[in-house]
C-alpha positions as CSV (number, residue, x, y, z in Angstrom):
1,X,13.4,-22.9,9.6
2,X,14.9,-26.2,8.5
3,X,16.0,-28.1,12.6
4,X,16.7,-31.9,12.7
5,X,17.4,-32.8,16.4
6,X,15.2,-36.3,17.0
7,X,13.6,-36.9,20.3
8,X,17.0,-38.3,22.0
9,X,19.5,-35.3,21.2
10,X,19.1,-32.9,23.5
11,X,26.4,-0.6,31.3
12,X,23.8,-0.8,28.6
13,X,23.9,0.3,25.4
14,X,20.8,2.5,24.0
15,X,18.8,5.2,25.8
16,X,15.9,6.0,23.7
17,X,12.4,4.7,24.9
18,X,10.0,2.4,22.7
19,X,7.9,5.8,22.6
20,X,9.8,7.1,20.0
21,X,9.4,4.5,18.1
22,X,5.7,4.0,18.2
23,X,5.9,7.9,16.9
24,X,7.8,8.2,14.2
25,X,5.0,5.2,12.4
26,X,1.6,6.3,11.8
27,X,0.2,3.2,12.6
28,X,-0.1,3.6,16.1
29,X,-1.7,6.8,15.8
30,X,-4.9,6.2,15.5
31,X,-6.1,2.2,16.7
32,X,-8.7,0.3,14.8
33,X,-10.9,-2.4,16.7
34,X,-9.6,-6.3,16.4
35,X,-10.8,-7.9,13.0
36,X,-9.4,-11.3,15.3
37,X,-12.6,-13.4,16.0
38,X,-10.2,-15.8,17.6
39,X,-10.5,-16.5,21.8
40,X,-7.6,-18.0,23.8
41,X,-6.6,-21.8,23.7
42,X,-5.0,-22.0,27.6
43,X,-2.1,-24.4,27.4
44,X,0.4,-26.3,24.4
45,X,0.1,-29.6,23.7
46,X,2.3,-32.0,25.5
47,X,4.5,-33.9,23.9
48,X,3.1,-37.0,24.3
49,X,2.1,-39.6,21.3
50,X,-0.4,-38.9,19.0
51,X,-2.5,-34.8,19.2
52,X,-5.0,-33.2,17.7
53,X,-4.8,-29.7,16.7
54,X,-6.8,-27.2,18.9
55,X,-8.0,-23.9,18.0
56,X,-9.5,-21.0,19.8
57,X,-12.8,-20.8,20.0
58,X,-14.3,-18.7,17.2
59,X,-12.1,-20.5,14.9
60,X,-12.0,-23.3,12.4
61,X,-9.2,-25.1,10.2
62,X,-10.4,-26.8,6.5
63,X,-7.5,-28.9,4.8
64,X,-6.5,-27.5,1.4
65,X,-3.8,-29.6,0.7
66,X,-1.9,-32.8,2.2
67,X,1.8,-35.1,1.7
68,X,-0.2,-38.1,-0.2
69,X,-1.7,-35.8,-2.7
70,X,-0.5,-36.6,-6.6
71,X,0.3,-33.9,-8.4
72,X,-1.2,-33.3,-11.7
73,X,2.1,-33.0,-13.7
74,X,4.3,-34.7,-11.6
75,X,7.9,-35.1,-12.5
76,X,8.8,-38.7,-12.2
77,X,11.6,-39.3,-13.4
78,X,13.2,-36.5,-10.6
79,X,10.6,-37.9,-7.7
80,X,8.4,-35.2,-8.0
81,X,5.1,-36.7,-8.2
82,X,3.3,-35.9,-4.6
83,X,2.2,-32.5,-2.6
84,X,4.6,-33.2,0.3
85,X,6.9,-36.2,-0.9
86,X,9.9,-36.6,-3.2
87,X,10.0,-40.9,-4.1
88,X,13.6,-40.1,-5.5
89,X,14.7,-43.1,-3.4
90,X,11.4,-45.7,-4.0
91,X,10.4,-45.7,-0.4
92,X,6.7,-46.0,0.2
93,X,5.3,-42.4,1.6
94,X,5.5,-42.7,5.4
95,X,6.0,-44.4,8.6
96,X,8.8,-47.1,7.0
97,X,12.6,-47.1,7.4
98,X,13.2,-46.7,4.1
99,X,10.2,-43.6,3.7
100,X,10.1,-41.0,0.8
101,X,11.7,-37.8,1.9
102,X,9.1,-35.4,3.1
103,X,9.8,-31.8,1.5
104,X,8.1,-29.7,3.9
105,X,5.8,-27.2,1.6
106,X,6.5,-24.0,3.7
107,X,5.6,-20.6,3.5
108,X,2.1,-19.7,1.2
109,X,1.6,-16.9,-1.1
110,X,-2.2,-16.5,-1.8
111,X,-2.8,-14.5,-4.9
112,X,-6.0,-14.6,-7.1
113,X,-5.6,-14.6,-11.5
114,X,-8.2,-14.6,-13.5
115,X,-10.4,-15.2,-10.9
116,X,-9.1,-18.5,-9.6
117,X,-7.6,-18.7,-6.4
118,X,-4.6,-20.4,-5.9
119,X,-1.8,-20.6,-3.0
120,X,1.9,-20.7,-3.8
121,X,4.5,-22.7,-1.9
122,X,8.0,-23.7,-2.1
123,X,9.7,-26.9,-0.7
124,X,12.2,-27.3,2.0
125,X,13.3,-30.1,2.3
126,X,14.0,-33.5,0.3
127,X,17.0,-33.9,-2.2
128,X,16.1,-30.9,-4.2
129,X,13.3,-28.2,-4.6
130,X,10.4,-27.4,-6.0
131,X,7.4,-25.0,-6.3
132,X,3.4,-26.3,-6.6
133,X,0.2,-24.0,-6.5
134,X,-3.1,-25.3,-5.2
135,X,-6.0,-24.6,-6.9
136,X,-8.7,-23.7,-3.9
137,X,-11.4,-24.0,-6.2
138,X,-10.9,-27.3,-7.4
139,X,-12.9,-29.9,-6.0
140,X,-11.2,-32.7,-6.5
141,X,-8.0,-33.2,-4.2
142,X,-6.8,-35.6,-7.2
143,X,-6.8,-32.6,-9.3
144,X,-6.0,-29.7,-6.9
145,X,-1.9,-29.6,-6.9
146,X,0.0,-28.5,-9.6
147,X,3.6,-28.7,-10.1
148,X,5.3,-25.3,-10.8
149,X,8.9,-25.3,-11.3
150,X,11.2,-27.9,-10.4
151,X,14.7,-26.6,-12.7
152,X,16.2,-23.7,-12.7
153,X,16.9,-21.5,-16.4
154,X,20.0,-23.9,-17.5
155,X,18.1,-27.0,-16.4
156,X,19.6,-27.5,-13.4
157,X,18.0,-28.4,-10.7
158,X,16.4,-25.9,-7.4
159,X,17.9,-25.8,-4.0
160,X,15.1,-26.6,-1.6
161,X,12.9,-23.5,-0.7
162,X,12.0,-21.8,2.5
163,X,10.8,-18.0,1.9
164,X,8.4,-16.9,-0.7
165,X,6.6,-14.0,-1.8
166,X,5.2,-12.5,-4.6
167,X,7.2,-9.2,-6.3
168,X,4.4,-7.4,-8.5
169,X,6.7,-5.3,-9.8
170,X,8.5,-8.3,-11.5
171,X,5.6,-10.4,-11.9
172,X,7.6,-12.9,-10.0
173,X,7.7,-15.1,-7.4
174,X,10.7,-14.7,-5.2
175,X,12.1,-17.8,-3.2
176,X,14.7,-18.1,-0.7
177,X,17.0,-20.9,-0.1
178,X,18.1,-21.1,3.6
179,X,21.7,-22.2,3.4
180,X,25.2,-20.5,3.7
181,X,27.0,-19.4,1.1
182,X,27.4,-20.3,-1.7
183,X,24.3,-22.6,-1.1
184,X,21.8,-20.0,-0.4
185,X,20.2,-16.6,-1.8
186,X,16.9,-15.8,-4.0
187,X,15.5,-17.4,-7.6
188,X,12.9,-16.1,-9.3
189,X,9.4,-17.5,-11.1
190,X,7.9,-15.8,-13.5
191,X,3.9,-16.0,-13.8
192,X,1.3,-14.9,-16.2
193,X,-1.8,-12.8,-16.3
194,X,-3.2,-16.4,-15.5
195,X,-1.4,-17.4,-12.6
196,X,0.9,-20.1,-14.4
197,X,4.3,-20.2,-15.3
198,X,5.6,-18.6,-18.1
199,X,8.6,-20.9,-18.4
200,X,8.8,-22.8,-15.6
201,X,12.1,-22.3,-15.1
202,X,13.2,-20.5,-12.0
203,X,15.9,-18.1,-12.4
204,X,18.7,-17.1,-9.8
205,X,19.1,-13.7,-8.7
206,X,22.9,-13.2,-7.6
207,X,23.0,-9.7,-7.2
208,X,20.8,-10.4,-4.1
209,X,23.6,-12.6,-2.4
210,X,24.1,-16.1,-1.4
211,X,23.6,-16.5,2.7
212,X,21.0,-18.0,4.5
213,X,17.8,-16.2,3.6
214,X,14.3,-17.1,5.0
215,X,12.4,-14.0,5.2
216,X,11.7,-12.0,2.1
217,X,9.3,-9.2,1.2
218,X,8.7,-6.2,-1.1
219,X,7.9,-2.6,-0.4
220,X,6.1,-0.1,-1.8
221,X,9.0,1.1,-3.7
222,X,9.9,-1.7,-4.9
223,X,13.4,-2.7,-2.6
224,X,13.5,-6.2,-1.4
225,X,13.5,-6.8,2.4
226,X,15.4,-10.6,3.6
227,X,15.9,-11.8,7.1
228,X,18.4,-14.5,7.9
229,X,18.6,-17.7,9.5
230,X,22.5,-18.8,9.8
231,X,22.6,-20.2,13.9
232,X,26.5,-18.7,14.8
233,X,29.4,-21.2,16.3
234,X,28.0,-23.1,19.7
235,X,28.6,-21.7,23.7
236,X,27.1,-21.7,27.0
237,X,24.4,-23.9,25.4
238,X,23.0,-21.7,22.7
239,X,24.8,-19.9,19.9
240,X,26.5,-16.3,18.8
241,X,24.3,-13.9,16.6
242,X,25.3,-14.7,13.1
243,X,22.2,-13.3,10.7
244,X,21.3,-9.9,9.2
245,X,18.1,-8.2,7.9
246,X,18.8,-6.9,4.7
247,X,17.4,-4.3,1.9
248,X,18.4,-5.0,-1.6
249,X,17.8,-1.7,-4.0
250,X,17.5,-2.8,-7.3
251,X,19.0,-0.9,-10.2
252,X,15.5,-1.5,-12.2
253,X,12.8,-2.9,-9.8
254,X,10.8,-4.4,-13.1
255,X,14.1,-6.4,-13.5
256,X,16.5,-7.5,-10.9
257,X,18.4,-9.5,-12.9
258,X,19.9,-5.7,-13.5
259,X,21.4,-5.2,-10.2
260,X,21.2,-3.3,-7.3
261,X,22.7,-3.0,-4.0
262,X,22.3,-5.1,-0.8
263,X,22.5,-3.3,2.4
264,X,22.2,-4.8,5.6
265,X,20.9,-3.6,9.3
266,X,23.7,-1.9,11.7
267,X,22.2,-0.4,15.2
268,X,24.1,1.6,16.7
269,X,24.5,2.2,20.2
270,X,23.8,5.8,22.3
271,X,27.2,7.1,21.4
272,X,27.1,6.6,17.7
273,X,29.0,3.4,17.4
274,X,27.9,0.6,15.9
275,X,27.3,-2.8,17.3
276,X,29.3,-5.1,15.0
277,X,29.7,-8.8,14.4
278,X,33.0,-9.0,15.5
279,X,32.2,-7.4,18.9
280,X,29.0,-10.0,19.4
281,X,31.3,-12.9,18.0
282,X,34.0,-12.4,20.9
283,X,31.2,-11.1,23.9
284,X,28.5,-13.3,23.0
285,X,26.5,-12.4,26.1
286,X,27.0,-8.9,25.6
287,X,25.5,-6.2,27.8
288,X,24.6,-4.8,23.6
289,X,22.8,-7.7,23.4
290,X,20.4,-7.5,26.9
291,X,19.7,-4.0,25.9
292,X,18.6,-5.2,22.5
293,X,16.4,-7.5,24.1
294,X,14.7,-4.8,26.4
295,X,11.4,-3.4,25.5
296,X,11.9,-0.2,27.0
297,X,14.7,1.0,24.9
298,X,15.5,1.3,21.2
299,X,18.1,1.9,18.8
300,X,19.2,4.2,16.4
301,X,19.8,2.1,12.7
302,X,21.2,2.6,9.8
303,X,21.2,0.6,6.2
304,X,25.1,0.3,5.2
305,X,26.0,-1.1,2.0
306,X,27.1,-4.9,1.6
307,X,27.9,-4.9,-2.2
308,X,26.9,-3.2,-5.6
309,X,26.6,-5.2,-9.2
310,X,25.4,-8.6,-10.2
311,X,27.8,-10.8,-9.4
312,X,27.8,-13.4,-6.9
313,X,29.0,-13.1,-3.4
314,X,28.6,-14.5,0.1
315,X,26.4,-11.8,1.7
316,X,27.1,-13.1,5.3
317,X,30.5,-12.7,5.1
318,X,30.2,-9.1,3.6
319,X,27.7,-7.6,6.0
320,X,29.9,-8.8,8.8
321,X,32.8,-6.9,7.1
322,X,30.4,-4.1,6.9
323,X,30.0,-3.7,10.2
324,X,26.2,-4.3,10.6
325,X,25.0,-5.6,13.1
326,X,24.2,-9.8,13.5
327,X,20.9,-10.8,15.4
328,X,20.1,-14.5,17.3
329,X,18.3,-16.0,14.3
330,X,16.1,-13.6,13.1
331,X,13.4,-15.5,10.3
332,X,10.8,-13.7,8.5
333,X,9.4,-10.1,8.8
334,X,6.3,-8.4,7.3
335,X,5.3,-4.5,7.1
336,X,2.8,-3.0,9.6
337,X,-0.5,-2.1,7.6
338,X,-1.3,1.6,8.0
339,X,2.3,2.7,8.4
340,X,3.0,3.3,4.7
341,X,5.8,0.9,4.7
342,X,6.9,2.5,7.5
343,X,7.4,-0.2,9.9
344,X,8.9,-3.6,9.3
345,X,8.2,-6.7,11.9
346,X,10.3,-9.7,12.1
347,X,10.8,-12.6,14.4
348,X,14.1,-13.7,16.0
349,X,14.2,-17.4,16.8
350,X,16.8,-17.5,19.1
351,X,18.8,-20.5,20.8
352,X,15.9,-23.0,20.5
353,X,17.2,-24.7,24.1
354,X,16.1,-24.1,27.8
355,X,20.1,-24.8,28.4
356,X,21.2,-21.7,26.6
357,X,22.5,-18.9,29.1
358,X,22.9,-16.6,27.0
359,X,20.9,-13.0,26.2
360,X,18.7,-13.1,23.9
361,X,18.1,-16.8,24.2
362,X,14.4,-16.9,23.2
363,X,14.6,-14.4,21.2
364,X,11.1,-12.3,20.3
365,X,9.6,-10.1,17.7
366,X,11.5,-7.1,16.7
367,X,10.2,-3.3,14.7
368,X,12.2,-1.1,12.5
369,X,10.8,2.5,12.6
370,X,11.7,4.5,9.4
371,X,10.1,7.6,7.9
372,X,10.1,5.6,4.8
373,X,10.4,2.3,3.1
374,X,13.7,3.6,1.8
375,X,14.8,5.7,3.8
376,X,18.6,5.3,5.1
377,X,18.3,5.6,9.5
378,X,15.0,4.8,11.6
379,X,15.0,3.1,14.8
380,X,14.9,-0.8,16.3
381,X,13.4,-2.0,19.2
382,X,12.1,-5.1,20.4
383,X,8.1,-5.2,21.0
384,X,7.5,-8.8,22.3
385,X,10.1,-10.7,24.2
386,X,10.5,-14.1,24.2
387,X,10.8,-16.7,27.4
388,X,11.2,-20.8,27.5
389,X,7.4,-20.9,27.1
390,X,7.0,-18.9,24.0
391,X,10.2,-19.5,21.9
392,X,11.4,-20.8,18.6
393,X,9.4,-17.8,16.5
394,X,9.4,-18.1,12.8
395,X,6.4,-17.1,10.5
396,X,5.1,-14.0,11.0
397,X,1.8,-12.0,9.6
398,X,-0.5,-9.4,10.1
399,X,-4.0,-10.2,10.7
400,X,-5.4,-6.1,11.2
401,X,-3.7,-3.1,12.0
402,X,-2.5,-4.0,15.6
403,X,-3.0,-7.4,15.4
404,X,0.6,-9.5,14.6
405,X,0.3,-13.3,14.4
406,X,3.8,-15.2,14.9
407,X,4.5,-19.0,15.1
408,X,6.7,-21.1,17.4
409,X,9.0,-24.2,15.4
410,X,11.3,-24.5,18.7
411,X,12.3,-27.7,17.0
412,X,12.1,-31.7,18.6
413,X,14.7,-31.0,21.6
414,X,13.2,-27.8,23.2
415,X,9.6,-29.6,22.7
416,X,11.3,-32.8,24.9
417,X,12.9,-29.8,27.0
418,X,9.4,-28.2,28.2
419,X,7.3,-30.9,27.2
420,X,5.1,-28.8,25.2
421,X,4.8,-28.8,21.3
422,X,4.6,-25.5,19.1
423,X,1.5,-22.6,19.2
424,X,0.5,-19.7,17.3
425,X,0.0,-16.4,18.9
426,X,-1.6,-13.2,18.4
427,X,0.2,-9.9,19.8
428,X,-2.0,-7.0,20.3
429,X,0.7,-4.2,19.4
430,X,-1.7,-1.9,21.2
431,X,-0.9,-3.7,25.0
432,X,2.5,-4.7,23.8
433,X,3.5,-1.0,23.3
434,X,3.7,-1.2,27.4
435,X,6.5,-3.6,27.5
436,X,6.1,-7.5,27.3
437,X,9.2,-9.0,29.2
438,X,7.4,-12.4,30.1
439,X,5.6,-12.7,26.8
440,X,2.2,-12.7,28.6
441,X,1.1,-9.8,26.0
442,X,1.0,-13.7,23.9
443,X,-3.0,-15.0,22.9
444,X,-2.8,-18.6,22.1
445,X,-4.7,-19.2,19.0
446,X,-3.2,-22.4,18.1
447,X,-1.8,-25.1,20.1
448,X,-0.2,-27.4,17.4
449,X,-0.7,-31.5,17.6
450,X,1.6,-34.2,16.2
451,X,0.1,-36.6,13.9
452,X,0.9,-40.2,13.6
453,X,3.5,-39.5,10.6
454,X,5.3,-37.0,12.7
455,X,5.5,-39.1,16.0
456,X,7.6,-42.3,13.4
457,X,9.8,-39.6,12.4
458,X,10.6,-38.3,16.1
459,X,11.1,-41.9,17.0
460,X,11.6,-44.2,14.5
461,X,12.6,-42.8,11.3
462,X,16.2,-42.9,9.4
463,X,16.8,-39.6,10.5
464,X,16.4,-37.7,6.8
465,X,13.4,-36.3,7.6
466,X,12.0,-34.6,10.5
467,X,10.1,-35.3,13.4
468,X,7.5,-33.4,15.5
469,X,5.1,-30.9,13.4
470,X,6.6,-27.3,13.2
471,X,3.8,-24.8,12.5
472,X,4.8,-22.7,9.0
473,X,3.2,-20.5,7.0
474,X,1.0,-17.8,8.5
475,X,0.3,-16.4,5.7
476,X,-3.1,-13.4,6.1
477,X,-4.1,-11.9,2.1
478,X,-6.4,-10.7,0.0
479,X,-4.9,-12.0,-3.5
480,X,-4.5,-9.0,-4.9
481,X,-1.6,-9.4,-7.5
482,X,-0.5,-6.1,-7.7
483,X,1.3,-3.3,-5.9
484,X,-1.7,-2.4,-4.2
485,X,-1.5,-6.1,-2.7
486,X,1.7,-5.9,-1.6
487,X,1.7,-7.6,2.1
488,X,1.2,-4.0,4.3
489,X,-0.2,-2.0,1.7
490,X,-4.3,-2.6,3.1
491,X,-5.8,-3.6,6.3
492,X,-6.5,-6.9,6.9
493,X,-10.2,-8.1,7.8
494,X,-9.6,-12.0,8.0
495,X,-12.9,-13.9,7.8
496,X,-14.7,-10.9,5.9
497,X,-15.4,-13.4,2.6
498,X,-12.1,-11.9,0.9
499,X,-9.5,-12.4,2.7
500,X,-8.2,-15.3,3.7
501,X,-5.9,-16.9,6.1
502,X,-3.5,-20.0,5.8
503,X,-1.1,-21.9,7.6
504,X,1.0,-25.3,7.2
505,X,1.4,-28.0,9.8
506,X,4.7,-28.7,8.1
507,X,6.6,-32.3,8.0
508,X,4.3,-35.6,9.3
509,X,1.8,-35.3,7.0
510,X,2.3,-32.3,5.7
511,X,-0.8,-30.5,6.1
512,X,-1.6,-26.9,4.5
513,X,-4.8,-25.5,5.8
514,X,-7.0,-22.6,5.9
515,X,-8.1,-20.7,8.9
516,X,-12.0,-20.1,8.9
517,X,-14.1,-18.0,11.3
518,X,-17.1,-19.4,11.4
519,X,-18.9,-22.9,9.8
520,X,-15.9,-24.7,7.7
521,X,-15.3,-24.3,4.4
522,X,-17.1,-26.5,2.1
């Protein structure tokens, strides 16, 4: 999620019960034991000067990569010679008035080729995008960064990058640039059997839309899943649902530079009708949208379609004509391991303010039940619910069959709001199958710091790049490459010597690290 607010800005619809949910997805038929070593860390940081990170006990964080690291093929002439930094402008890399911008490496794809290991990011922010891959096995930080793609297929240069995944039956990377229309939508990097670019030249993928993505993920059948972060027009001190969760079918899933066709995400209400954009737009504190936001009930959904082809076209726009239906900021989603692609996770961010009155302000972690990954109706319901003190929820993964790990980036003016920087949690899906109004169903695992580079940028800084540390990222994998690897496809045993866990202290310093559970990493 890409927020710049600096320290001085500050009748029911739906009958059906969560049960029916939890039924219709196999994973919560039968419950495995936590593969989670981590305890509980009791309170957030304040937001006060200069923090360490803190971790629950049973757990451990090794830096893989940081902002001042060079990369090995940098691209000077564009500014793209460092891990987090883009010198495009000459500034010196931190803590000056006239700094480099920081581009925010974001979301991690681990994946192993060969067998190297390496993690995949894209770049938010900055003047322009690019992708780098850090080689965990080199031991020397001078030579562990790589430089990826920077240009797209006609030479042009890449919108900065938010989502990624990998798409194994494309043998692609697929990144998502958060911005409306005609800003935004999904490129493409091709890699070999090696784990390096084929071309190095991204390629954009129209036929998905242009609109605000953030979220993206592959099933099992090859359709790509995107949530959306477009924050709707201002009131009552938060802001109208304005983002979908769509489903793109391609025409060939090997190539989807073919085609396809988007759908998007319409819940409908008891009676059959749907809850539409244009309803939420005018009644922005809808009595659609507190039932939404009530863990006892859920929704009957069905995919309708947005558009068909390859050309271009603002997929906002179209899903709102569609008449799905819009959510408060929804950001990333992941499939449910053991549920055959049967359930599909994602966070809603919500109003990032303790002024907003609205429903739904603080959003909270939603499920899609279907029978299948592709098939047309399942059911929605919201699983975790989100209050002042847990808020802002943006990366999302699973760490074992019931365990869900989610990340707060409530951005600088909710943190001056509650005093209290971002956290990581752990859900057990198993306890918040009872309801969770007050998100106390919540385990702390992480309760983020601010280092020295951040606290300039909240304070000091130009005001082009941004302040407190957001936590970005959580990213839990084996590195297996193919479909079999697909994110949902396996369970999860973090700490088990294959796979591994990652997140990214993102702006400051810029600070990608692994999640250990024992001695660090050496």
């Amino acid at each position: 999620m890409k927020t710049i607010t600096k320290a001085s800005t500050a009748a029911v619809a739906g009958t059906a019960i969560v049960g029916a949910v939890l039924a219709l997805g196999s994973g919560s038929a039968t419950a495995e034991s936590s593969t989670w070593v981590g305890g509980d860390v009791p309170a957030p940081n304040a937001r006060v000067g200069v923090q360490n990170n803190v971790l629950a006990p049973g757990l451990r964080t090794t830096p893989v990569a940081w902002g001042a690291l060079g990369l090995t093929n940098a691209d000077t002439a564009a500014g793209i010679t460092h891990y987090g930094y883009d010198t495009a402008n000459g500034g010196p890399l931190t803590q000056d008035q006239k700094e480099a911008f920081k581009t925010e490496p974001d979301k991690n794809v681990y994946l192993t080729f060969a067998g190297h290991h390496y993690l995949y990011q894209g770049h938010e922010g900055g003047p322009r995008g690019y992708v780098t891959r850090i080689d965990l096995d080199q031991a020397d930080p001078a030579k562990r960064v790589a430089l990826m793609s920077d240009s797209d297929t006609s030479g042009g240069t890449l919108p900065t990058f938010d989502g990624i995944t990998w798409n194994p039956f494309t043998r692609q990377l697929m990144l998502t640039a958060e911005a409306k229309a005609p800003h935004g939508g999904v490129w493409a990097l091709s890699l070999d059997d090696s784990g390096n670019p084929v071309t190095g030249k991204a390629v954009g993928l129209p036929a998905l839309g242009s609109g605000g993505y953030e979220g993206i993920q592959n099933d099992s059948a090859g359709n790509v899943w995107l949530v959306e972060d477009i924050g709707g027009a201002s009131v009552s001190g938060g802001k109208k649902p304005n983002s979908f969760v769509y489903r793109f079918v391609p025409t060939d899933k090997a190539d989807l530079t073919a085609g396809g066709t988007l759908q998007a995400l319409q819940v409908q209400r008891h009676d059959g009708s749907p809850i539409t954009a244009a309803q939420l737009a005018a009644d922005p504190a809808s009595s659609d949208i507190v039932a939404l936001h009530d863990p006892r009930r859920s929704f009957a959904t069905k995919w309708v379609d947005v558009h068909s082809g390859t050309a271009a076209f603002d997929a906002t726009a179209s899903a709102a004509a569609a008449d799905a239906t819009p959510f408060k900021r929804p950001e990333n989603g992941v499939f449910r391991p053991g549920t055959g692609f049967g359930e599909f996770y994602f966070t809603e961010t919500g109003d990032t303010s303790t002024s907003s009155t609205l429903p739904g302000a603080n959003g909270g972690v939603f499920r899609i039940a279907q029978s299948s990954p592709s098939a047309d109706t399942g059911r929605v319901s919201i699983v975790a619910v989100g209050d002042k003190a847990h808020s802002g929820l943006d990366n999302i993964a699973f760490a074992g069959r019931d365990d869900l790990l989610v990340v707060e980036d409530a951005g600088d003016g909710m943190h001056q709001q509650r005093n209290a920087l971002d956290s990581g949690y752990r859900i057990d899906l198993r306890r918040a199958a009872q309801g969770d109004k007050k998100g106390a169903r919540m385990t702390r695992w992480l309760a983020e710091g601010r280092d020295a580079s951040a606290l300039y940028d909240a304070t000091t800084s130009p005001g082009y790049n941004d302040g407190d540390n957001e936590i970005t990222g959580i990213h839990v994998s084996d590195g297996d490459p193919g479909v079999g690897g697909l994110l949902g496809a396996k369970l999860p045993h973090p700490f088990d010597g294959t796979w591994r866990v990652f997140w990214t202290q993102q702006h400051g310093d810029n600070v990608t690290w692994e999640v250990t559970g024992g001695a660090e990493r050496r």
